[in-house]
C-alpha positions as CSV (number, residue, x, y, z in Angstrom):
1,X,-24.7,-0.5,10.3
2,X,-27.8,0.5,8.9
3,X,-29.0,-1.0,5.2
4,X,-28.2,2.1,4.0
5,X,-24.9,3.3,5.6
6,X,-22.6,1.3,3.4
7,X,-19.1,1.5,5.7
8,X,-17.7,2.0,1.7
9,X,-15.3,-0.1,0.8
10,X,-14.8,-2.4,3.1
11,X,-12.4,-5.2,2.5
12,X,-11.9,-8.2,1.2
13,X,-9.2,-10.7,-0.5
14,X,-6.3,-10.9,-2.8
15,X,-4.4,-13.6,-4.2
16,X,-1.1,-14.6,-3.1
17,X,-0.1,-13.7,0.4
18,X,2.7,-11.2,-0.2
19,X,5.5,-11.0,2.6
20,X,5.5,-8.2,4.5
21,X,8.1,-5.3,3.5
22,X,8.4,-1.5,3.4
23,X,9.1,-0.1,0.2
24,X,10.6,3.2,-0.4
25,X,12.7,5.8,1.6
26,X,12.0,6.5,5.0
27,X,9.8,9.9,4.6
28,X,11.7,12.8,5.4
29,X,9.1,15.0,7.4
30,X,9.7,19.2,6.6
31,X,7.2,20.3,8.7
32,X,6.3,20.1,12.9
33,X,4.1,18.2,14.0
34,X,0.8,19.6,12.9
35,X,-1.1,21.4,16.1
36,X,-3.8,19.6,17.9
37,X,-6.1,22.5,18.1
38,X,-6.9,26.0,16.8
39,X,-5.1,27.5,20.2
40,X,-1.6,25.6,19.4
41,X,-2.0,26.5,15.7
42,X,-1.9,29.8,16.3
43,X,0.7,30.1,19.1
44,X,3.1,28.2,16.4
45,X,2.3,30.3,13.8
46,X,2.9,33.3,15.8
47,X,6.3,31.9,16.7
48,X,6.9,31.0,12.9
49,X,7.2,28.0,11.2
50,X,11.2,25.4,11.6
51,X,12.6,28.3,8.9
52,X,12.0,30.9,11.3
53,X,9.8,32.4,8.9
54,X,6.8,34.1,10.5
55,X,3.4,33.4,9.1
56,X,0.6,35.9,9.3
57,X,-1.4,35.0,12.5
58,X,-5.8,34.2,11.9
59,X,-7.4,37.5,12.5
60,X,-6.9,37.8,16.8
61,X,-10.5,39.2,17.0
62,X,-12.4,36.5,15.7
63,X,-12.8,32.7,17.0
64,X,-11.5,29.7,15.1
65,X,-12.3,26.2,15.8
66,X,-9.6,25.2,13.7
67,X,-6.9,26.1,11.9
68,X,-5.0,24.6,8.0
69,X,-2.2,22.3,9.2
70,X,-0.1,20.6,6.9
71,X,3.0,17.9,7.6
72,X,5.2,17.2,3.8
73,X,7.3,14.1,3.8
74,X,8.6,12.4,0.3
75,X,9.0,9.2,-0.8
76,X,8.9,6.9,-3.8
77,X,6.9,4.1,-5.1
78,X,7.6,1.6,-8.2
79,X,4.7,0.9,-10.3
80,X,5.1,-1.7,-13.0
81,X,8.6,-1.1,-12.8
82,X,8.7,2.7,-12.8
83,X,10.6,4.4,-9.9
84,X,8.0,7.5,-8.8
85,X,9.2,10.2,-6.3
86,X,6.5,12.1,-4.6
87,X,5.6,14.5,-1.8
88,X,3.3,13.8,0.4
89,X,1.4,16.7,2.3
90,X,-1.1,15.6,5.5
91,X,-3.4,18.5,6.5
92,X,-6.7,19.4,7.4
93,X,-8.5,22.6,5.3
94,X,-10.9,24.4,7.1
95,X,-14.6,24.7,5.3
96,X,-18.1,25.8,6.7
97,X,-21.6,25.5,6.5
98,X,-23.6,27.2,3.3
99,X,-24.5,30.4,3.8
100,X,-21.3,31.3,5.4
101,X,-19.8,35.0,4.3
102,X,-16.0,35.2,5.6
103,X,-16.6,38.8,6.0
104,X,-20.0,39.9,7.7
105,X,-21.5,36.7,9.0
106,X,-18.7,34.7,10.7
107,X,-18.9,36.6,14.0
108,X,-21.7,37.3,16.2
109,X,-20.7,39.9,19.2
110,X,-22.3,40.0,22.3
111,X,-24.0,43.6,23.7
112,X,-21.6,45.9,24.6
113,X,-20.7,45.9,28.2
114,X,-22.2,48.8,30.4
115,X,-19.6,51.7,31.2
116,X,-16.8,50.9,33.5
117,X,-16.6,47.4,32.5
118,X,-12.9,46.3,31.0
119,X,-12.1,44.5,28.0
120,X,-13.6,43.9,24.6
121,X,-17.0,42.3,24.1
122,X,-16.4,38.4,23.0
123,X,-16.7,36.8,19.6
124,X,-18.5,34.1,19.2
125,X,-18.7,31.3,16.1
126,X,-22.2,31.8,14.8
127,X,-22.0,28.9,12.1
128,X,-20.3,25.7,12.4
129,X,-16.9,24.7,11.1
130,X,-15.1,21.7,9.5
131,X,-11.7,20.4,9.7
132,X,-11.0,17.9,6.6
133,X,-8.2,16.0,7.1
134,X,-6.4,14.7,3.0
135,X,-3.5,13.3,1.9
136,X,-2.3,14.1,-0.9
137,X,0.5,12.6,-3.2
138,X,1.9,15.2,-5.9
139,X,4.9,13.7,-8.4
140,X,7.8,15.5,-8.5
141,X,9.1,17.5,-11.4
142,X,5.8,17.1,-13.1
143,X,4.5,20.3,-14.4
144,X,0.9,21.3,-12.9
145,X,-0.6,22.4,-16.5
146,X,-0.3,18.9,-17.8
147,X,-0.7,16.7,-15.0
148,X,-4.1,15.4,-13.9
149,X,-5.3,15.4,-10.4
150,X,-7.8,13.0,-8.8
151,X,-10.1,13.8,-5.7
152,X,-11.0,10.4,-4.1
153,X,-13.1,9.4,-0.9
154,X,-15.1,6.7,0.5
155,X,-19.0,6.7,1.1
156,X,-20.9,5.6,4.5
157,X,-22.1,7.9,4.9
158,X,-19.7,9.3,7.0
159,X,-16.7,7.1,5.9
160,X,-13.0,8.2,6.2
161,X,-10.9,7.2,3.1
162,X,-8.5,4.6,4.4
163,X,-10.2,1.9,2.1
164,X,-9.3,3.4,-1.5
165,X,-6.1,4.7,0.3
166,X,-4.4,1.1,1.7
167,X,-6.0,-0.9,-0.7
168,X,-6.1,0.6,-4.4
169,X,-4.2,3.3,-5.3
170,X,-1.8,5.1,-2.4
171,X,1.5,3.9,-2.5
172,X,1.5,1.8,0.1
173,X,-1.0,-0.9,-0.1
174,X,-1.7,-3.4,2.8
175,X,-2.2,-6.6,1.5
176,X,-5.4,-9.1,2.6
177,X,-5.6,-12.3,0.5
178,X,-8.2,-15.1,0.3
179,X,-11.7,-14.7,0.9
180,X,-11.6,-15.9,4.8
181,X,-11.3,-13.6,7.8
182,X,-7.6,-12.7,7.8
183,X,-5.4,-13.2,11.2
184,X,-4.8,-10.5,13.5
185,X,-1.6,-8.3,13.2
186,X,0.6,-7.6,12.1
187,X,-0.3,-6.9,8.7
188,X,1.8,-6.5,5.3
189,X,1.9,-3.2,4.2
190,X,4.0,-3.2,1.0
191,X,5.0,-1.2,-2.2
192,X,2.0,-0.5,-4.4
193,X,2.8,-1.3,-7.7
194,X,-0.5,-0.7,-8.9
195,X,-0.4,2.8,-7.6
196,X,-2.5,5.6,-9.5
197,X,0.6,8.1,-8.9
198,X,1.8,6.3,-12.6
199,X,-1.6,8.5,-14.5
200,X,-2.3,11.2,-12.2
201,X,-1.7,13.2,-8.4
202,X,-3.9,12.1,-5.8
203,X,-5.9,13.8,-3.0
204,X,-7.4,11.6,-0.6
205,X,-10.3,12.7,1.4
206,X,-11.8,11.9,4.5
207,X,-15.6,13.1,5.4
208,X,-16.2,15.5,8.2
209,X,-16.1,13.9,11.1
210,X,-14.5,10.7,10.0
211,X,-10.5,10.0,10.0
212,X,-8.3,13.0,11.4
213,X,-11.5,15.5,10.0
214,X,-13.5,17.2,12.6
215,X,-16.5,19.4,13.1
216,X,-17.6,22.1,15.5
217,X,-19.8,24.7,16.6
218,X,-23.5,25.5,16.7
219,X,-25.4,22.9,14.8
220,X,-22.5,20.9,13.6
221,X,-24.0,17.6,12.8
222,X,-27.2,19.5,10.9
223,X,-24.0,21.5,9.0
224,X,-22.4,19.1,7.7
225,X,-24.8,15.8,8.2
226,X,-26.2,15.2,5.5
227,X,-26.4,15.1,1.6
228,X,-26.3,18.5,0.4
229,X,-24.0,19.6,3.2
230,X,-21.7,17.2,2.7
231,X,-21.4,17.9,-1.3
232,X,-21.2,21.4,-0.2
233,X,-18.0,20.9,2.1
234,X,-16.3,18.6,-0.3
235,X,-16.8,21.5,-3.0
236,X,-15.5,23.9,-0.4
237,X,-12.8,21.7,0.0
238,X,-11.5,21.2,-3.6
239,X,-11.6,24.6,-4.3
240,X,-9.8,25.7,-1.6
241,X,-7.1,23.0,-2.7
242,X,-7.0,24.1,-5.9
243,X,-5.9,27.5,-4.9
244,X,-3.7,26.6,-2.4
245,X,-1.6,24.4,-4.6
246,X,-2.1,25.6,-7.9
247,X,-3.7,23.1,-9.7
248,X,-7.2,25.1,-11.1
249,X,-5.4,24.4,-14.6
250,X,-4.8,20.6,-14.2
251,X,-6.9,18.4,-15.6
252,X,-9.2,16.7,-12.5
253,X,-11.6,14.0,-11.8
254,X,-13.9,12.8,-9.1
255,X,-13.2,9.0,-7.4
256,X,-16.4,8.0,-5.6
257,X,-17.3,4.9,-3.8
258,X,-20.4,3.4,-2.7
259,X,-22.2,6.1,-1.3
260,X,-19.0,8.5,-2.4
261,X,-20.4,7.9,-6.0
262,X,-23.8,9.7,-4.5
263,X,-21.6,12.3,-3.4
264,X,-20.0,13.0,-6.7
265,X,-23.4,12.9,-8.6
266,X,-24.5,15.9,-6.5
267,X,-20.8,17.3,-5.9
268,X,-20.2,17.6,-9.6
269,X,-22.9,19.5,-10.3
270,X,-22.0,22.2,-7.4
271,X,-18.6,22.3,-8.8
272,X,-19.9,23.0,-12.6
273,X,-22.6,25.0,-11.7
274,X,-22.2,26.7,-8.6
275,X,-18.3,27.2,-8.7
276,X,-17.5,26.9,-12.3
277,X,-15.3,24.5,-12.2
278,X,-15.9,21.8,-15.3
279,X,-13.9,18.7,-14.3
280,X,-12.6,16.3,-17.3
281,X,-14.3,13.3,-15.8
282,X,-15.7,11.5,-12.9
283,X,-14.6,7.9,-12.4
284,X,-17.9,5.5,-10.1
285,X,-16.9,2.6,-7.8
286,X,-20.0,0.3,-7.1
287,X,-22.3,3.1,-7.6
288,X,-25.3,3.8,-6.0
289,X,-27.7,6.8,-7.6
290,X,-31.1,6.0,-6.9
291,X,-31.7,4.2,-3.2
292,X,-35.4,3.2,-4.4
293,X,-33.0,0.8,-6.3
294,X,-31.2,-0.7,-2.9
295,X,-32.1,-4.4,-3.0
296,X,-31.6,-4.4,1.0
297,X,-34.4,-2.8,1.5
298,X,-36.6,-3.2,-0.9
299,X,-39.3,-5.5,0.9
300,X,-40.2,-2.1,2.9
301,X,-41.2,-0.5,-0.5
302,X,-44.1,-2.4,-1.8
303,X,-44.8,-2.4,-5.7
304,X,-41.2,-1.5,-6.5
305,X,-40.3,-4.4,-8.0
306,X,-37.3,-3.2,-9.9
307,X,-34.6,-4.0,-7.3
308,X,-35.4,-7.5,-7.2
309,X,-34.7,-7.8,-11.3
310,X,-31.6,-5.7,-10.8
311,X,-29.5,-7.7,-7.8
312,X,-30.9,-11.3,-9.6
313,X,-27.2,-11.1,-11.6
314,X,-25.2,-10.8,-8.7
315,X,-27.1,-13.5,-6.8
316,X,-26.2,-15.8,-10.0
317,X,-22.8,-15.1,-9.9
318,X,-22.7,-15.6,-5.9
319,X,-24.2,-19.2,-6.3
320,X,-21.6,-19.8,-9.3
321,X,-18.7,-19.0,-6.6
322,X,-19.8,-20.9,-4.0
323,X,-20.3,-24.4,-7.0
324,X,-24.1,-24.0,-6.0
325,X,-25.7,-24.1,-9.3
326,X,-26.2,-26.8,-11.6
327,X,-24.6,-28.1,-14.6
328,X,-27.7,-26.3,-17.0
329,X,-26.4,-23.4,-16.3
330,X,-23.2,-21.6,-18.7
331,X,-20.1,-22.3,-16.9
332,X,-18.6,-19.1,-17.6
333,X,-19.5,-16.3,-15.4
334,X,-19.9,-13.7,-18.3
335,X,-22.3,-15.8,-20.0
336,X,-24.5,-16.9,-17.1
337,X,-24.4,-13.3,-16.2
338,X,-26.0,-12.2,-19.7
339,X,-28.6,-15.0,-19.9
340,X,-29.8,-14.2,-16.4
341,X,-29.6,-10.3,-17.3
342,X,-32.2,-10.8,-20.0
343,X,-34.6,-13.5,-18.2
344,X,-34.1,-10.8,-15.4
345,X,-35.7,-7.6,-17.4
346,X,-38.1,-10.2,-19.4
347,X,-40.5,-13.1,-18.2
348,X,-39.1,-12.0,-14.7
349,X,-40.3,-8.4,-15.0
350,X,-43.3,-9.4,-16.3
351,X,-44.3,-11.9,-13.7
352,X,-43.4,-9.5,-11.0
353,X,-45.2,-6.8,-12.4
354,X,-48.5,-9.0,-12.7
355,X,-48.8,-9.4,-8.8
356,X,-51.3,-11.6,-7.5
357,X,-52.9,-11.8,-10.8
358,X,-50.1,-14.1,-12.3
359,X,-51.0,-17.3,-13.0
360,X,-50.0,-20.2,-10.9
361,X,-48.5,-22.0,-13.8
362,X,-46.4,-19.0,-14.4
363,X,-45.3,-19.2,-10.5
364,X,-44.4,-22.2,-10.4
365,X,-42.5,-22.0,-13.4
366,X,-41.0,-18.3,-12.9
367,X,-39.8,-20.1,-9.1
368,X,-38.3,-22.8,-10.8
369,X,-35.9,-20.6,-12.8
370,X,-35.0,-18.4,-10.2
371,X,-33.9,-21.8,-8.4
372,X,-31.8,-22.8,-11.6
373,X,-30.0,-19.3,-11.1
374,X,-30.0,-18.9,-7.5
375,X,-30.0,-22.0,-6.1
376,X,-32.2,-20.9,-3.4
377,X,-35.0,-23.7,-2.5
378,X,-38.1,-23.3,-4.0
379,X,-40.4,-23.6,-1.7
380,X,-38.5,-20.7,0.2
381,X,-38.7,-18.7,-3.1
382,X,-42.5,-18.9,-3.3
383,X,-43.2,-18.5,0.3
384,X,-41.3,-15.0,-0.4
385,X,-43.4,-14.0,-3.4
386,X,-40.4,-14.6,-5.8
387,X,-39.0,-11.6,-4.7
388,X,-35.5,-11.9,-2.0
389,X,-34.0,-9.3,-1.0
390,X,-29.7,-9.1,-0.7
391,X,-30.2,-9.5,3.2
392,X,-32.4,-12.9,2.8
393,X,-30.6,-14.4,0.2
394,X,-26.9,-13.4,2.1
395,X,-28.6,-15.5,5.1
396,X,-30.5,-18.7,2.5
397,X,-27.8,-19.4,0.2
398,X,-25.4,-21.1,2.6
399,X,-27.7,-24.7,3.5
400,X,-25.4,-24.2,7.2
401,X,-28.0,-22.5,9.0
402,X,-25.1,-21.4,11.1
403,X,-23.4,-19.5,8.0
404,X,-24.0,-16.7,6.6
405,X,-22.6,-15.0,3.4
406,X,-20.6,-11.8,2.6
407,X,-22.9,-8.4,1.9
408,X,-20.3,-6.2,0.2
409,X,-18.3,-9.3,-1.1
410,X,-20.4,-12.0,-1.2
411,X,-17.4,-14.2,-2.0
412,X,-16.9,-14.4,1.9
413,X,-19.4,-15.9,4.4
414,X,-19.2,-16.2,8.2
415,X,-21.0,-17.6,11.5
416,X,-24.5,-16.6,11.7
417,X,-25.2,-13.7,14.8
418,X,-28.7,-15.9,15.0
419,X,-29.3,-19.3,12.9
420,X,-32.9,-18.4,13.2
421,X,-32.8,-14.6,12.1
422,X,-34.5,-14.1,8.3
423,X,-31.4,-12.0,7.4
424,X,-27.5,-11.1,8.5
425,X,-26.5,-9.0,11.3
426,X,-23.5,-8.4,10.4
427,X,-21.6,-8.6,7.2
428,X,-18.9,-11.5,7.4
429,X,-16.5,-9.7,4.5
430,X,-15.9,-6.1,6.6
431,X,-16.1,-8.1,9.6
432,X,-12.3,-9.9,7.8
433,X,-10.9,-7.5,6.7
434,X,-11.6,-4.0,8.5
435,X,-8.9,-4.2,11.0
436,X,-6.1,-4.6,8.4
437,X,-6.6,-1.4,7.1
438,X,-7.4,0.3,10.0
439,X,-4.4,-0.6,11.9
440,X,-2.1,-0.7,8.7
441,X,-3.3,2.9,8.1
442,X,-3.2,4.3,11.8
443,X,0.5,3.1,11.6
444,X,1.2,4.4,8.3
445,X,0.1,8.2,9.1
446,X,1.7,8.6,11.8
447,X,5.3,7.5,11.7
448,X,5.6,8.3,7.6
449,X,3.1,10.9,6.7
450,X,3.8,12.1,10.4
451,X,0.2,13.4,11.1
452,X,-1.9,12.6,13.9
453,X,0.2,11.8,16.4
454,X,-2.4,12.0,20.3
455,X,-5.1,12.3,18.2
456,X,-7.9,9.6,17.9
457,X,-8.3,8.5,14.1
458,X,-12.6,7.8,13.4
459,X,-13.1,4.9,11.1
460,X,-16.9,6.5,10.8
461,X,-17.7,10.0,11.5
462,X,-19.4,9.5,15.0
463,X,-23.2,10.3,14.6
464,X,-23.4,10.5,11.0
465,X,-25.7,7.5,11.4
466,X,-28.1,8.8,13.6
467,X,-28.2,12.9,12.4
468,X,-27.5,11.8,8.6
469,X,-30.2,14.1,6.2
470,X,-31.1,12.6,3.0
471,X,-33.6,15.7,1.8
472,X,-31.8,17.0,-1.1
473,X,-32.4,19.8,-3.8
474,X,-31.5,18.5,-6.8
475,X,-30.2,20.8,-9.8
476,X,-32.9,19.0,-11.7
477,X,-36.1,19.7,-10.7
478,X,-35.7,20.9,-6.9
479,X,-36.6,18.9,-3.9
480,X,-36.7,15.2,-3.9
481,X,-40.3,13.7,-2.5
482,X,-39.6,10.0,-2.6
483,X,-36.2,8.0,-2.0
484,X,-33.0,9.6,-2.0
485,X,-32.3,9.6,-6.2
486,X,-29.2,11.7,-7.8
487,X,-29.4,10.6,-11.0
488,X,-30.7,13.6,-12.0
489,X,-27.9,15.9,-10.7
490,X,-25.9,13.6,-12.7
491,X,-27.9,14.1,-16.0
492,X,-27.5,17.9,-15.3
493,X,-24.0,18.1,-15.0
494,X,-23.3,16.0,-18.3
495,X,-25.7,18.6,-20.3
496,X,-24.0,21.9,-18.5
497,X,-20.1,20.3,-19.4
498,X,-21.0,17.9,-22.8
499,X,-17.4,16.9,-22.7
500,X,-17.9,15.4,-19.1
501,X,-16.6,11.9,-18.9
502,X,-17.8,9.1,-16.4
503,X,-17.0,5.5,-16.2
504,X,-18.7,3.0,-13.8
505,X,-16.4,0.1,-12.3
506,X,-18.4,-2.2,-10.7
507,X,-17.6,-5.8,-9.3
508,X,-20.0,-9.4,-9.5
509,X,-20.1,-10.1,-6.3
510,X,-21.6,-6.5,-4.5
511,X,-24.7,-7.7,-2.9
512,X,-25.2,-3.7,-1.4
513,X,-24.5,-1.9,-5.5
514,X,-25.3,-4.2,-7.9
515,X,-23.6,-4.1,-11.0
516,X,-26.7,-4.6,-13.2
517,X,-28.7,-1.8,-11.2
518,X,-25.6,0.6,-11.7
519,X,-25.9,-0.1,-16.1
520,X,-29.8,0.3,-15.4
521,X,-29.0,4.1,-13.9
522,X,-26.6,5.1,-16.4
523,X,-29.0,3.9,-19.2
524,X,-31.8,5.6,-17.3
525,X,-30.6,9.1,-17.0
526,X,-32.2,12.0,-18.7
527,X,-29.5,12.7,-21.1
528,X,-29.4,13.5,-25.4
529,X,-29.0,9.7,-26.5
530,X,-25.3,11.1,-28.1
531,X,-23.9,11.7,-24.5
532,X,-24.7,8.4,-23.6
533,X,-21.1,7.2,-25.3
534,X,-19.5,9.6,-22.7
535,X,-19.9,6.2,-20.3
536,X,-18.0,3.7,-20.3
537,X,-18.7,0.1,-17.8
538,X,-16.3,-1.9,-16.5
539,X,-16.8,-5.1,-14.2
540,X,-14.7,-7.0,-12.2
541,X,-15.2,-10.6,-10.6
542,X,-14.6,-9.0,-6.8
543,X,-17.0,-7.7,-4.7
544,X,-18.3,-3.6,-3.4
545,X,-14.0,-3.2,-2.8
546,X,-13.0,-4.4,-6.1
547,X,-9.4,-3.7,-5.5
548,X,-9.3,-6.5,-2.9
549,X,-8.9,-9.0,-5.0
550,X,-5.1,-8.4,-6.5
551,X,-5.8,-9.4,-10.1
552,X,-9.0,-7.0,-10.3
553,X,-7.2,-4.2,-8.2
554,X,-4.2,-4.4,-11.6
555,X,-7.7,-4.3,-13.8
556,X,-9.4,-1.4,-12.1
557,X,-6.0,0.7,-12.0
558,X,-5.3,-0.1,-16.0
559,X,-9.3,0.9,-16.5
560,X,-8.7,4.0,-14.6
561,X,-5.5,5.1,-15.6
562,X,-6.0,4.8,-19.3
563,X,-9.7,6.7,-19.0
564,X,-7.4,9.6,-17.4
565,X,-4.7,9.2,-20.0
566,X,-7.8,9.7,-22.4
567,X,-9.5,12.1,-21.4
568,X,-6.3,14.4,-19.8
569,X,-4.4,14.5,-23.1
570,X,-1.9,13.5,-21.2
571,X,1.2,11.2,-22.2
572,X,1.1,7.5,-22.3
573,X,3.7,7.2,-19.8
């Protein structure tokens, strides 16, 4: 894993170990097993679907990679006490590259055979072609007009979904307590009775190329690799959902995570702008807008200063959970938070900024607080300049040199790769918890959702890491020169839709988002000073997956669902 490629939402711990149970009806599946490519969707739809009602076959003449599927089961979940019933549909939606036009540009045909040669000449794809695998939960009996509808999806880049799906808001909810590396399988997967389905239908997504999704064709990886191809495909993909289950009059919101919260900044605005489609709000999940910002990396950027002041809050509250700090320190995590927030953007800021011209007396005593709050040696913290990046402080704060602490929760730690290396090589919290979901999910889709049965399930879309693209052409003021920064695509859509809504969860203990630089991009974005009270913050004491921990997972889905409830119109219950 790159510095940058997040693996979104990764795991982490609850509380109580829960035992394991399956909640809920067995799913009753309505549909055949969905075709495992475009040849055996078309032969079944030729034959007609278990009604015996025959479906119009794809155009014979032209080539398809891949065909819509779709398998609907039902079930129900209780959710603080509520019996829901649902259907759930598990399908793929086809989308392509931009530029593509269904009628004149789909097909390229070969010259036309000389005289006396048989046959027709052959088609051939000229652009590439997605398959995006969703699941989606729709409540029964509730009417589309007046019930919200929620897109969500992971980041990576090139993440599936399974992390938002099994561990916050599905119905089923596999359950990984403590902050140590959990034992293998089998894992509890239970009833999820903090559920989202209580506020509002849910669509989860998983990139192209990751999960069940799939690409194809010429250039495939530069198609959809990439940020403004993948905000283009996800836009392709909503819209298409919209009209194929007729929800363009529900009320609807983005659910982004880690580098999914990059995704909606851009996504939103080609929805707005590009498709006309104003959304009611966009909900953030350890949000990253502005990679300059990224504390991981910030020692190959120097002069920017700015991520160092911004992850110094979570590096406090790390040292407070591992009882590393002192007793001159406020015990309460809120309150150490808020003093080290202002020495952070004060004599911190100004030290940094002063460079080798600060004086020594103002070193020592600037290295001397930073110990206080970090507990990092200081010694170490002047041999690095007073500036540590997440990966160096993950590897110092344990005094084991054979330990080394938790990136996306740094709640967890683990056995050092190499005692001797400056930072981790791995990151001890995904590391616990990544095979929980992953098996729990690969179990789940297949014998309830009934999808994806001799297919291979991709945790990360395979070469999204290597063929990833971060130019991007912002609505704002056109290509980006520097670092990767979408804040202004953000800004843009708030202006075009004033009544956009957005609120940022974020949790303590994210060494890859840090809460503080999160409230430093939504205070920084070029907005009217009156929109700025269309945000909202929430934080959590959990780490980049705040959901892990139970008690912050019950938080998050009372923050979420009454922001929906708010902004919907919708009922209370």
């Amino acid at each position: 894993m790159t510095p940058l490629h997040f693996r979104p939402t990764l795991h982490s711990a609850l509380a109580p170990f829960l035992a394991a149970s399956l909640f809920a009806c067995e799913p009753r599946a309505e549909a055949a097993p969905p075709p495992n490519d475009a040849k055996d969707a078309k032969a079944n739809l030729e034959k007609g679907d278990a009604k015996g009602e025959k479906e119009k076959s794809p155009d014979p003449i032209l080539p398809h990679h891949f065909l819509p599927e779709e398998s609907v089961t039902t079930g129900s979940v209780t959710v603080r006490g509520q019996r829901i019933s649902y259907r759930a549909m598990a399908g793929t939606l086809v989308v392509h590259a931009k530029g593509w036009d269904d009628v004149s540009q789909r097909v390229d045909t070969e010259p036309e055979k000389p005289k006396g040669d048989e046959g027709k000449p052959a088609a051939k794809m000229t652009t590439a072609e997605g398959s995006i695998f969703y699941v989606a939960y729709f409540k029964d009996g509730a009417p589309s007009e007046s019930r919200p509808i929620t897109f969500l999806y992971n980041g990576g880049p090139g993440s599936c979904t399974v992390w938002l799906h099994m561990g916050a808001f599905g119905p089923k909810r596999v359950v990984t307590p403590g902050d140590q590396h959990l034992p293998s399988a089998p894992y509890a997967l239970v009833n999820n009775e903090w559920s989202l389905l209580d506020a509002t239908d849910l669509v989860f997504i998983d990139a192209p190329g990751a999960g069940f999704s799939r690409i194809a064709g010429p250039d495939k990886e530069k198609s959809f690799y990439g940020v403004d191809p993948d905000a283009h495909a996800f836009s392709e993909f909503i819209t298409q959902f919209l009209g194929k289950y007729g929800r363009w009059n529900s009320p609807k919101y983005l659910f982004g995570e880690s580098y999914g919260t990059t995704r909606s900044a851009v996504l939103i605005g080609n929805l707005e702008v590009e498709h006309g489609v104003d959304f009611n709000g966009v909900i953030l999940l350890s949000q990253l807008l502005n990679f300059s910002l990224y504390p991981g990396g910030a020692d190959n950027d120097p002069g920017q200063d700015l991520p160092y002041e911004l992850a110094l809050p979570t590096y406090a509250a790390t040292a407070r959970y591992h009882h590393k700090l002192g007793a001159d320190v406020p015990a309460d995590l809120k309150a150490l938070v808020a003093e080290v927030e202002h020495f952070a953007v004060t004599e911190y800021a100004l030290a940094l900024q002063q460079g080798a011209a600060l004086p020594e007396a103002d070193r020592v005593s600037i290295a001397a607080k930073l110990h206080k709050y970090t507990s990092l040696p200081i010694e170490y913290l002047r041999k690095a300049n007073l500036r540590v990046t997440a990966g160096e402080f993950a590897k110092a704060l344990d005094d084991r040199a054979d330990m080394t602490t938790g990136r996306l929760d740094s709640r967890f730690s683990g056995p050092a790769m190499d005692p001797l290396q400056k930072e981790a090589e791995y990151d001890p919290f995904e590391a616990a918890v990544e095979s929980a979901y992953v098996s729990a999910f690969n179990d789940y889709v297949r014998k309830q959702l009934k999808f994806g049965e001799g297919r291979a399930f991709h945790v990360y879309a395979e070469g999204a890491n290597e063929h990833w693209s971060f130019e991007h052409h912002g609505l704002a003021d056109g290509r980006w020169a520097g670092g990767l920064n979408v804040m202004g695509d953000l800004a843009v859509a708030m202006k075009y839709n004033p009544n956009l809504r957005i609120q940022l969860n974020s949790g303590y203990f994210d060494l890859g988002t840090p809460f503080f630089q999160g409230n430093y991009e939504m205070q920084h974005l070029p907005i009217p000073d009156r929109l700025q009270s269309n945000i909202e913050f929430k934080r959590y004491e959990s780490g980049h997956m705040v959901y892990a921990v139970e008690a912050q997972l019950h938080a998050l889905h009372d923050n979420v669902a009454d922001f929906i409830r708010r902004t919907s119109g919708s009922p209370k219950k």
